[in-house]
Each structure stands twice: as structure tokens, then as C-alpha cells.
N, C-alpha and C positions, 0 to 999 in steps of 0.2 A: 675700798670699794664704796661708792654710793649707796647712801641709804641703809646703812649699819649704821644704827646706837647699840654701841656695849655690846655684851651675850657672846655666844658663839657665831661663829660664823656660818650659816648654814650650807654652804655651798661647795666647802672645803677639801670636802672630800667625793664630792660628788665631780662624771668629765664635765667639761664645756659644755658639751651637746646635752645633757641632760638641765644641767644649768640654763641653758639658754631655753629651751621647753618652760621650764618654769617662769621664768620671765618673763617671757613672751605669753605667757599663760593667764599673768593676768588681766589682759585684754578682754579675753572671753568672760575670766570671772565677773568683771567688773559691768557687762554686759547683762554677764546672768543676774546680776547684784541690781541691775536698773530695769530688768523685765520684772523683776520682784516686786520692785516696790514702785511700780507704775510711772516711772520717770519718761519726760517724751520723747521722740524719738530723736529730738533734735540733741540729748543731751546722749544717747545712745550715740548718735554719729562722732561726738567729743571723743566718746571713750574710745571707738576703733580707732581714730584717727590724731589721737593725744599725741605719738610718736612718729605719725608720717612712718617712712622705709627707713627710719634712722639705724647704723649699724648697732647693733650690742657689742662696743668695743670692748668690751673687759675680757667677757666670754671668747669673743672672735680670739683677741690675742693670745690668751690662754689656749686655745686651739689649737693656733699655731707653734707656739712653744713647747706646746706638753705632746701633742699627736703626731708633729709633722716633724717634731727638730729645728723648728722656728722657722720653716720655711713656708711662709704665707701665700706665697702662690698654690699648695700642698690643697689650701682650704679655702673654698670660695665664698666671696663678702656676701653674694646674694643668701647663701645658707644662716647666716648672721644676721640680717635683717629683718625688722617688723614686718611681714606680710600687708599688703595693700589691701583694703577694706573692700568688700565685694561692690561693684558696682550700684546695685539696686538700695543697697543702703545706704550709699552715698547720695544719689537724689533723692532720697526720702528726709536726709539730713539736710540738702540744701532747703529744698520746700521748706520745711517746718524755721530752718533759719533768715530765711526769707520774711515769712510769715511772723517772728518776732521782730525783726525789723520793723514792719511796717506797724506793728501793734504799737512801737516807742516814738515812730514819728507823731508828727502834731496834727488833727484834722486835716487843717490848710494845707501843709505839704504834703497828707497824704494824696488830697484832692488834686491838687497840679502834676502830682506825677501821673497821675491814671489818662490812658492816652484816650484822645477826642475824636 
């Protein structure tokens, strides 16, 4: 599994579903982790969106093997997946990555792009 060095395994004995909560869990933490320490919100947007809806294959397939009998139809991929970032935080992410953008352009291009 990804992202074990050494130690125990933590997850081992824990199902799928709980496993998957946790993972997916640290999204939020990592959120509350950048409310804390006044990070902005363009790097807030990073963190909901570091994973896109990628499945949690590990979790997913262990779902299907341990719960279902390996039958993966039994267990659906959408329940497996990162959850999509709400709306309103996502254009607050694009503005603010916007807005870095134009801070690294050069005066002169930023000035010809600005329309006339």
C-alpha cells in the first residue's frame, strides 16, 4: 500500500469503508491545517482538489473482495471516490490563481493583455 514506511499497518484491521473515511479525511484536515495557519485561499483550493474524483483503488478493491465476494458490481466506484469540491470554493480558487498569475507576468505583458 502507498505511503507506508515500516511500522504497523494501520488500517489492517480496520473495513474498507472506514479506511476509506480516513483517507479521504485528510482533505478536510489539511484544509483545517491551512485555515490555521492563514494560508490563501488559492492554496486551500490545491488541497480540495490535489486528487480530483480519483478512485481509492486499494480501499475500493478490498471492498469488493472482503464485503461482496469479489464481486465489484456488489460495490459502487462513485462511493470510492474523492468527492468533488463544492462549487463556490472552487471560483474563489480560480480568482486568487488568476490573480498569481498575473502578479509573475512582466509589467509590459501584463499591460497588453488588459483589454482596450
Amino acid at each position: 500500500m502507498e505511503n507506508q514506511v515500516g511500522g504497523e499497518n494501520r488500517h489492517i484491521n480496520l473495513s474498507p469503508s472506514v479506511s476509506l473515511l480516513i483517507i479521504i479525511g485528510h482533505v478536510k484536515d489539511g484544509i483545517e491545517l491551512a485555515k490555521e495557519y492563514n494560508l490563501p485561499t488559492s492554496i486551500h483550493a490545491f488541497i480540495q482538489q490535489h486528487h480530483g474524483t480519483t478512485l481509492v483503488e486499494w480501499f475500493y478493491h478490498q471492498a469488493c473482495t472482503k464485503e461482496q465476494g469479489g464481486d465489484q458490481a456488489a460495490i459502487s466506484e462513485e462511493q470510492y471516490r474523492y468527492p468533488r469540491p463544492q462549487a463556490a470554493q472552487q471560483r474563489g480558487g480560480d480568482r486568487d490563481a488568476g490573480r498569481l498569475r498575473r502578479k509573475r507576468l512582466p509589467r509590459h505583458a501584463r499591460a497588453d493583455s488588459q483589454p482596450r
